[in-house]
C-alpha positions in Angstrom: -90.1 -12.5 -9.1 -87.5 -14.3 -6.5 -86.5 -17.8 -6.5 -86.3 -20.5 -3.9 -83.5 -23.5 -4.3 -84.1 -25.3 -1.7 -81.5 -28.4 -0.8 -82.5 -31.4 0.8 -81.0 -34.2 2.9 -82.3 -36.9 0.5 -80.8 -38.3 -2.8 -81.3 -41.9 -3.0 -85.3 -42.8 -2.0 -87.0 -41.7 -5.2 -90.4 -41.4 -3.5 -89.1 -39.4 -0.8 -87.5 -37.3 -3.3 -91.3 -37.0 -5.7 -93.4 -36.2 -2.2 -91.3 -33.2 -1.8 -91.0 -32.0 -5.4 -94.9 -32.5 -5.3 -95.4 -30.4 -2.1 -93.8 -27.4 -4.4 -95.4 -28.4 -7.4 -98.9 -28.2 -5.9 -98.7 -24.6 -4.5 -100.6 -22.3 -6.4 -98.4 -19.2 -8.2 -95.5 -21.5 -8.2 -92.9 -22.1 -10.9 -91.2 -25.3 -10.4 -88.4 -25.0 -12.7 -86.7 -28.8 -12.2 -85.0 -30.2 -9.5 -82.1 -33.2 -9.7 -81.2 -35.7 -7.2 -77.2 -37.0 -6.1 -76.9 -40.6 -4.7 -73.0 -40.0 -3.6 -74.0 -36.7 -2.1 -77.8 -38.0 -0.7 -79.1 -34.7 -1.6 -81.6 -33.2 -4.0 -81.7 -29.5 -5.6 -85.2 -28.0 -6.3 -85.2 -24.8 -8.1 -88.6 -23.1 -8.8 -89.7 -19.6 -8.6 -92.5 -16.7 -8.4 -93.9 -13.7 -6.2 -92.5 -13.9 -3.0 -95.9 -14.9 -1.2 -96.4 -18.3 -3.1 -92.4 -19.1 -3.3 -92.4 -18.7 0.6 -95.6 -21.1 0.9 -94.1 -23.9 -1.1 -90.7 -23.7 0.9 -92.5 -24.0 3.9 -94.3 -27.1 2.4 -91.8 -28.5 1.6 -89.3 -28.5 4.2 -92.5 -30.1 6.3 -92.8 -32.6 3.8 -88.9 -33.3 4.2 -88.8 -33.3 8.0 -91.9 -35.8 8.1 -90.2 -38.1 5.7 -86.0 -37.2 6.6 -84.6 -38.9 9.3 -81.1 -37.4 10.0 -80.1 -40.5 12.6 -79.9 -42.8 9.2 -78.5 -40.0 6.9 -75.1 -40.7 5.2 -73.6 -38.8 2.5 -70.3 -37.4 1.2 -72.0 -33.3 1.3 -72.0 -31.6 4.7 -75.9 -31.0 6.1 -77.3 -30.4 9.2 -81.0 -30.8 9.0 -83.7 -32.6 6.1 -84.3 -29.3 4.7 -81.0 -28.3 5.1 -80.6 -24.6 2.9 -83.2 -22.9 1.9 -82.1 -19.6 -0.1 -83.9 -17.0 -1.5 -82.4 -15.5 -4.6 -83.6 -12.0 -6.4 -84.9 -12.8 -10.2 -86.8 -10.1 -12.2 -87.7 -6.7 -10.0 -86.4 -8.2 -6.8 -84.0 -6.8 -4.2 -81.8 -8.7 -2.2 -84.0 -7.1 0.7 -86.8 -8.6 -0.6 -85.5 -11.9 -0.4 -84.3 -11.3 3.0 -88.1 -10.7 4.4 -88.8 -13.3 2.3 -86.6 -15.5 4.3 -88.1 -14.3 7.7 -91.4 -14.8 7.0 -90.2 -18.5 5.8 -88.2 -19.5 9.0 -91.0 -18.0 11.0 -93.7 -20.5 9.7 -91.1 -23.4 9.4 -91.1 -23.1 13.7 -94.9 -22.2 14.1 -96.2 -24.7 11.5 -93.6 -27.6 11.9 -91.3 -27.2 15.2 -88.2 -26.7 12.5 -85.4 -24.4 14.5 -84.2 -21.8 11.4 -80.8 -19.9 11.0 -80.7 -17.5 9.2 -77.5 -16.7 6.8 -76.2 -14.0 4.6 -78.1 -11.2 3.8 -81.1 -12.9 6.1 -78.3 -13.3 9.3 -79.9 -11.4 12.5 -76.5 -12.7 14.5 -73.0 -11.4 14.0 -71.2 -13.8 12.1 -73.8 -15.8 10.8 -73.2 -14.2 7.2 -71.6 -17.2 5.9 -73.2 -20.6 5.6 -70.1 -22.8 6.1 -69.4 -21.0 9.2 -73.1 -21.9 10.5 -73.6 -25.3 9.0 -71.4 -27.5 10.9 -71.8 -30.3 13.9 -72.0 -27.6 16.5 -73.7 -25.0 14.3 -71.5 -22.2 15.8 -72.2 -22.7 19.3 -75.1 -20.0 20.0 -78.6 -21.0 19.8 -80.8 -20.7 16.4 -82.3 -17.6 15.2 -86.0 -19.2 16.0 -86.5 -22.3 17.8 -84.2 -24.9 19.9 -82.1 -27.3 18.6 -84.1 -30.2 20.9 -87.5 -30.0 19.5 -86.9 -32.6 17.1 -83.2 -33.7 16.3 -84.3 -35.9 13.9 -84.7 -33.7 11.3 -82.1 -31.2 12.5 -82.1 -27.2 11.7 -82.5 -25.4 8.5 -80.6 -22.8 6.9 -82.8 -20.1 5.4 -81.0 -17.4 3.8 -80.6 -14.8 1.2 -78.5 -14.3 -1.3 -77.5 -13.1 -4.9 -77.7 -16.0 -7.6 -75.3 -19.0 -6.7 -74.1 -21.0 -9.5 -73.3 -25.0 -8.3 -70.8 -26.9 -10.8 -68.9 -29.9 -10.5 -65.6 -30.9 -11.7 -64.7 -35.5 -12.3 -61.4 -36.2 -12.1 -60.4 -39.4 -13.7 -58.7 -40.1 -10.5 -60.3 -41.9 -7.3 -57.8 -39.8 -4.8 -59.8 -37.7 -3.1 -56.4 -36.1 -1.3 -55.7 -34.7 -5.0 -59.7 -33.3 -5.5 -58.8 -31.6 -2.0 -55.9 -30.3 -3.0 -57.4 -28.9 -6.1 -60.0 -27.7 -3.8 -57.6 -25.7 -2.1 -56.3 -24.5 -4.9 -58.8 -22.6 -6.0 -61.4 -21.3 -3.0 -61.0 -18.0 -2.3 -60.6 -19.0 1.7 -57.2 -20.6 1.1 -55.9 -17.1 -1.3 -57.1 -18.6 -4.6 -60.4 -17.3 -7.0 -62.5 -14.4 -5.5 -65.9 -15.7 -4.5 -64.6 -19.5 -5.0 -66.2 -22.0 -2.7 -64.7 -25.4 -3.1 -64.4 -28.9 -1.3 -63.2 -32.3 -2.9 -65.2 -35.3 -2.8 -65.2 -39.2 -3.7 -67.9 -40.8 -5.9 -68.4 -44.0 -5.0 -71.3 -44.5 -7.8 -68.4 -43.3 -10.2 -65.0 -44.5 -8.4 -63.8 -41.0 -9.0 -62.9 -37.8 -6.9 -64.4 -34.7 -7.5 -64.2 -30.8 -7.1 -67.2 -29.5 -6.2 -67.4 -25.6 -6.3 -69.9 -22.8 -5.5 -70.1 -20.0 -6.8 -71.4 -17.2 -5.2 -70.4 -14.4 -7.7 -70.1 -15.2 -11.4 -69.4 -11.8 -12.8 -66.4 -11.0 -10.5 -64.6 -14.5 -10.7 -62.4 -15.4 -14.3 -64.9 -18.6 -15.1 -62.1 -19.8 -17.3 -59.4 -19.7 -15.2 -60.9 -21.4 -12.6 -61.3 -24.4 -15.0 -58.2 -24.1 -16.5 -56.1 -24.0 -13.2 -58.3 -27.0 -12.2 -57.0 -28.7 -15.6 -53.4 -28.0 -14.8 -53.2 -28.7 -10.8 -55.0 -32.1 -12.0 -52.0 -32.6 -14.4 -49.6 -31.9 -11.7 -50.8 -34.0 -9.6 -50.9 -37.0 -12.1 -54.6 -37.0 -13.3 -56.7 -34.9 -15.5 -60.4 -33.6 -15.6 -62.9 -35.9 -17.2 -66.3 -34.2 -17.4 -67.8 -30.7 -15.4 -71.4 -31.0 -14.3 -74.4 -28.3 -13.5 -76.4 -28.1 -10.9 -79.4 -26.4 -11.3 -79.7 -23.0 -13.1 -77.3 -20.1 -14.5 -78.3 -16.8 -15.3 -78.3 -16.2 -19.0 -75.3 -13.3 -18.2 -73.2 -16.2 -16.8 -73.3 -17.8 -20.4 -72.7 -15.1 -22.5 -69.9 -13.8 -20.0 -68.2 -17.7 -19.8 -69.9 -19.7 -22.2 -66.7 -22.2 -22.6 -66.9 -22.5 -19.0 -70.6 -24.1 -19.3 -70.1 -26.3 -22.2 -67.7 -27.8 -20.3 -70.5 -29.4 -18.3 -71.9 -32.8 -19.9 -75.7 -31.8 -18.7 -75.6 -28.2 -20.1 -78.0 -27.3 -22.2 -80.2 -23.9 -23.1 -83.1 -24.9 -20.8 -80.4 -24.7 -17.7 -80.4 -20.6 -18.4 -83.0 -19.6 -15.7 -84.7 -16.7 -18.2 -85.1 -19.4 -20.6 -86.9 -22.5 -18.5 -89.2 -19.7 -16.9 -90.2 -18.6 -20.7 -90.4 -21.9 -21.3 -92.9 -23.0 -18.7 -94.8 -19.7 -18.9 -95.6 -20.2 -22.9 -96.9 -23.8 -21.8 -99.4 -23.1 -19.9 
């Protein structure tokens, strides 16, 4: 079993947001384990899961749904993107390899440029260029300055490129600060990313809400079991302090393995949405035992 989380470049037009869910939904061998939507970040998380033939079907559909209804010329939001289906990862669950994933991915960016005219790059363990490892140094308004992995970048700009990758689970949380300064959510950003010498495996940017008048950290990260969970909160608690504020709330995006609980379970509490149907083994027991 592998799992597809799949980001797009739409948090704000419900309908837009249903077609695409529904694209997934629809495919046959498919779990769709739940997907959530961000206004301040226009973006939407879809998380489902199954065999790799089936989980590469619905990605495809989906990013075609996204591109046909996604136009990037209109798109405003506070999270970086570069196309309507902007990432598309494939992540090893039960008897997978990271390998697996990674032909996954192929197979995926192949059909997204055959079927819909969408130019793919491919990152992490799916990167076929030097250098292309790291999404951040891929997604950006150039890309990196070399062509994509399959396509061209003029086919149809109006649904940019997508990033189709592999990668070992990724785990998305959110930090509010009661504080509107987004100088001080960069600053705690900086703190604590492993780029700027802080956490190991600690991606972090810092963002303002304008739904909540707030500033936010907003972390990724890429490898739960070698990063100190609680740390990382509690040196965002006292740089927040510092700097004359304090953390409000944490929030989840998506799914955590059930390790990352029992390894950090303070850490997760600590977001106002957890709750046991956010541990991946659960929901996919969960949906199995209903049908």
């Amino acid at each position: 079993m592998i799992e597809c989380v799949p980001n797009f470049s739409e948090g704000r037009d419900a309908a837009i947001v249903c077609a695409i869910v529904e694209s997934i939904r629809a495919t046959p061998g498919v779990l769709l384990l739940g997907w959530e939507s961000d206004a301040d970040h226009n973006r939407s998380v879809v998380t489902f899961a199954g065999t790799p033939e089936p989980v590469v079907e619905a990605a495809v559909r989906a990013a075609g749904k996204a591109a046909g209804l996604i136009d990037l010329a209109g798109h405003w939001g506070e999270h970086p993107r570069v196309g309507a289906a902007d990432v598309i990862p494939f992540v090893p669950l039960a008897g997978a390899s990271l390998e697996d994933c990674a032909k996954a991915a192929h197979r995926a960016g192949a059909e997204l440029w055959s079927r819909f005219g969408i130019p793919v790059y491919f990152y992490e363990a799916a990167a076929l260029t030097p250098g292309r490892e790291r999404l951040e140094k891929v997604r950006r308004r150039e890309f990196d300055g070399l062509p994509p992995d399959i396509g061209n970048l003029t086919a149809h700009p109006s649904w940019g490129a997508s990033m189709v990758g592999a990668r070992h689970i990724l785990i998305a949380y959110n930090v509010l600060l009661e504080t509107a300064d987004t100088a001080i959510a960069r600053a705690i950003a900086k703190k604590i990313r492993a780029s700027s010498g802080g956490f190991p495996h600690v991606k972090a940017i810092g963002l303002f809400l304008a739904s909540a008048s707030r500033a936010q950290v907003s972390m990724n990260l890429t490898r739960f079991m070698e990063t100190p969970l609680d740390r990382v909160f509690e040196t965002i608690e006292a740089e927040a302090q510092r700097l004359g504020t304090r953390v409000l709330t944490g929030e989840l995006i998506g799914f955590i393995p059930r390790r990352a609980y029992e390894l950090f379970p303070a850490f997760f509490d600590r977001a106002e949405n957890f709750n046991p149907a956010r541990i991946i083994e659960n929901r996919i027991e969960q949906l199995l035992n209903s049908n």
